[in-house]
SERO-4910 file (N, C-alpha, C, O; in steps of 0.05 Angstrom, whole numbers):
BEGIN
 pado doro    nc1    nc2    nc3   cac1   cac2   cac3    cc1    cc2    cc3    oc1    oc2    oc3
  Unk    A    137    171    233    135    167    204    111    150    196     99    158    177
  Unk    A    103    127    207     80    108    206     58    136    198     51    142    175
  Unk    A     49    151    224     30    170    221     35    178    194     17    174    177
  Unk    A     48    184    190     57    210    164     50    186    141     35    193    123
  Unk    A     57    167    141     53    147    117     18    132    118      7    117    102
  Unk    A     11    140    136    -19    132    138    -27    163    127    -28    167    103
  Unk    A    -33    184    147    -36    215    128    -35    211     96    -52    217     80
  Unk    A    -11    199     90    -13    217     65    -25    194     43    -26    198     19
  Unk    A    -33    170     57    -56    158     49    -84    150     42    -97    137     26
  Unk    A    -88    168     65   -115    176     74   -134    177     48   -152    163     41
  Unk    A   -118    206     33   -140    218      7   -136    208    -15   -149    216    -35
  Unk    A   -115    184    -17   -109    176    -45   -123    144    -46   -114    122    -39
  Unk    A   -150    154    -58   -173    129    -65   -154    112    -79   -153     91    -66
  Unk    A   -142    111    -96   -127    102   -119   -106     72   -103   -102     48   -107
  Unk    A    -97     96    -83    -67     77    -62    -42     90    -77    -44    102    -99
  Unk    A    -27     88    -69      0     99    -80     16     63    -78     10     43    -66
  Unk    A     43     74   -100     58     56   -105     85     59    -78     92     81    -68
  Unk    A     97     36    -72    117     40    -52    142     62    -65    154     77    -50
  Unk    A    148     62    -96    156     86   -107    152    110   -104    170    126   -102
  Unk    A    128    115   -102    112    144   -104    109    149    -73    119    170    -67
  Unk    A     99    134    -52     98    134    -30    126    145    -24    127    168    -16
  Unk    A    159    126    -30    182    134    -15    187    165    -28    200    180    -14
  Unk    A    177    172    -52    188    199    -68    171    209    -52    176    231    -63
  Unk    A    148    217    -29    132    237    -31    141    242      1    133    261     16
  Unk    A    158    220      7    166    218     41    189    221     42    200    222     63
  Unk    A    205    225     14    232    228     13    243    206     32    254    218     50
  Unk    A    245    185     36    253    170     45    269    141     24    266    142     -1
  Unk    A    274    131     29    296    100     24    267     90     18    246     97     30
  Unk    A    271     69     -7    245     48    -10    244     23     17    225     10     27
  Unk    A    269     23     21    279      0     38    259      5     64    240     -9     71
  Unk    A    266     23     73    259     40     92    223     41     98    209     33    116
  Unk    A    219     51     77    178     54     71    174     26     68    154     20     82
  Unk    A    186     -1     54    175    -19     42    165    -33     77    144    -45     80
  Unk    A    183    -28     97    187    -36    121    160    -30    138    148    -46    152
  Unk    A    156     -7    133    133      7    143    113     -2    137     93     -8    150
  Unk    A    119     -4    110     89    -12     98     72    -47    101     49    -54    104
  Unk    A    103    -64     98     96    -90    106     85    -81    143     66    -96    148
  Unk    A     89    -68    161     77    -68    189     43    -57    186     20    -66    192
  Unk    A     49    -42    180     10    -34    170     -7    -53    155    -30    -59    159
  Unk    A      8    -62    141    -11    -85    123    -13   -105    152    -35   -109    162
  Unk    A      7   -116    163     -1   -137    182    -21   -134    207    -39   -147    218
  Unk    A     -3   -103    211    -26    -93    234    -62    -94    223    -81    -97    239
  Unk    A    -63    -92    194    -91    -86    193    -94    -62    185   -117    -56    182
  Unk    A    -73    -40    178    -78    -12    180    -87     -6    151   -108      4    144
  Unk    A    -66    -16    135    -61    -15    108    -72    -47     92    -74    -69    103
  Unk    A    -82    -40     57    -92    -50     49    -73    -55     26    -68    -33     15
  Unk    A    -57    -84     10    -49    -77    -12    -70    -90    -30    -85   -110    -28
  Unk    A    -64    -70    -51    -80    -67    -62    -69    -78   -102    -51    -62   -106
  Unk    A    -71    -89   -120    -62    -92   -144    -73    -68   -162    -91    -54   -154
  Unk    A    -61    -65   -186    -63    -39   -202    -86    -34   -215    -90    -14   -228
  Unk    A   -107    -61   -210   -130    -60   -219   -147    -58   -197   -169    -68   -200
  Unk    A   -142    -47   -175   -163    -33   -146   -168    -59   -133   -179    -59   -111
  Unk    A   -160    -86   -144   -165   -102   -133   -150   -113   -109   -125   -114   -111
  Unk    A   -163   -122    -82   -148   -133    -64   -130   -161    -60   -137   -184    -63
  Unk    A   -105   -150    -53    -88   -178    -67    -93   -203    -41    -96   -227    -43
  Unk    A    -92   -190    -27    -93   -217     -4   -121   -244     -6   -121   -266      6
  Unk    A   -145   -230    -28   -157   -254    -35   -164   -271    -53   -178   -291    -55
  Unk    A   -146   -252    -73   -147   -275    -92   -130   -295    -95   -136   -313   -110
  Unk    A   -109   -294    -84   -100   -328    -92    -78   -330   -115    -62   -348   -116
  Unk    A    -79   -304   -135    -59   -314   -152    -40   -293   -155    -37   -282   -177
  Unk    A    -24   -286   -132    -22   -262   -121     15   -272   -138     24   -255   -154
  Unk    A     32   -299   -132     46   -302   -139     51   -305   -168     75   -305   -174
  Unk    A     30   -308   -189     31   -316   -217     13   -292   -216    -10   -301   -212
  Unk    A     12   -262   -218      7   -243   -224     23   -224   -244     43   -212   -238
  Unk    A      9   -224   -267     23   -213   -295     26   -177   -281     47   -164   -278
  Unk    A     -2   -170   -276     -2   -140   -273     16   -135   -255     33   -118   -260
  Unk    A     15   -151   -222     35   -148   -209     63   -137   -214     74   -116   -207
  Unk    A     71   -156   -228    104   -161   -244    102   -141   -254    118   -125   -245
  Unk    A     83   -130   -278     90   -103   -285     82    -77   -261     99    -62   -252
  Unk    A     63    -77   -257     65    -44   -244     67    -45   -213     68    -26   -198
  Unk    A     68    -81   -204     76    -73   -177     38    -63   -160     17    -53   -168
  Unk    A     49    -72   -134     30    -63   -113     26    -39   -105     45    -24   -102
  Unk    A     -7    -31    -98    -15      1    -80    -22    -13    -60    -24    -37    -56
  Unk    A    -25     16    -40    -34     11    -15    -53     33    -17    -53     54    -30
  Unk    A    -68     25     -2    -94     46     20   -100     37     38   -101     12     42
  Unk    A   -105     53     53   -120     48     90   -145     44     92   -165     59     91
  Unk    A   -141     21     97   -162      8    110   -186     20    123   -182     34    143
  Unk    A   -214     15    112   -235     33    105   -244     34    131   -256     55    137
  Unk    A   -242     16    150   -247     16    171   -233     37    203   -243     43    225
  Unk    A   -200     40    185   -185     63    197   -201     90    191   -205    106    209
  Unk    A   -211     94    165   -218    119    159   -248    121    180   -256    144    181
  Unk    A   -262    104    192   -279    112    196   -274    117    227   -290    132    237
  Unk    A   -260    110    240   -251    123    269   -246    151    274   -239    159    297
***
């Protein structure tokens, strides 16, 4: 499933939401949210905020207005795509 959740990341510049990700894997959010925290650690995956921006450097990741509303994307890590 990891594979399948990196795949169907690949082409979406944008990132998908852990919502849209578990609807498109038919899977439990519980389930993907799991997955997805291991990719982000591994390095695989990138989260990302709803404004394309990367959350891990800015800093105000916990007092995030946009956050709270639309929630985190992911995409793979630009450096996976180039292998």
């Amino acid at each position: 499933m990891l594979t399948q959740l990196i795949s169907l990341l690949e082409n979406k510049k944008d990132g998908l939401s852990l919502f849209e990700i578990s609807r498109l894997m038919d899977a439990q959010p519980s389930a993907v949210r799991s997955m997805l925290e291991l990719l982000v650690r591994k390095g695989r995956l990138a989260e990302i905020g709803p404004d394309g921006k990367v959350c891990a450097v800015c800093g105000l990741e916990s007092n995030c207005q946009l956050l709270a509303i639309k929630g985190k994307r992911y995409i793979v890590c630009e450096r996976q795509l180039d292998n």
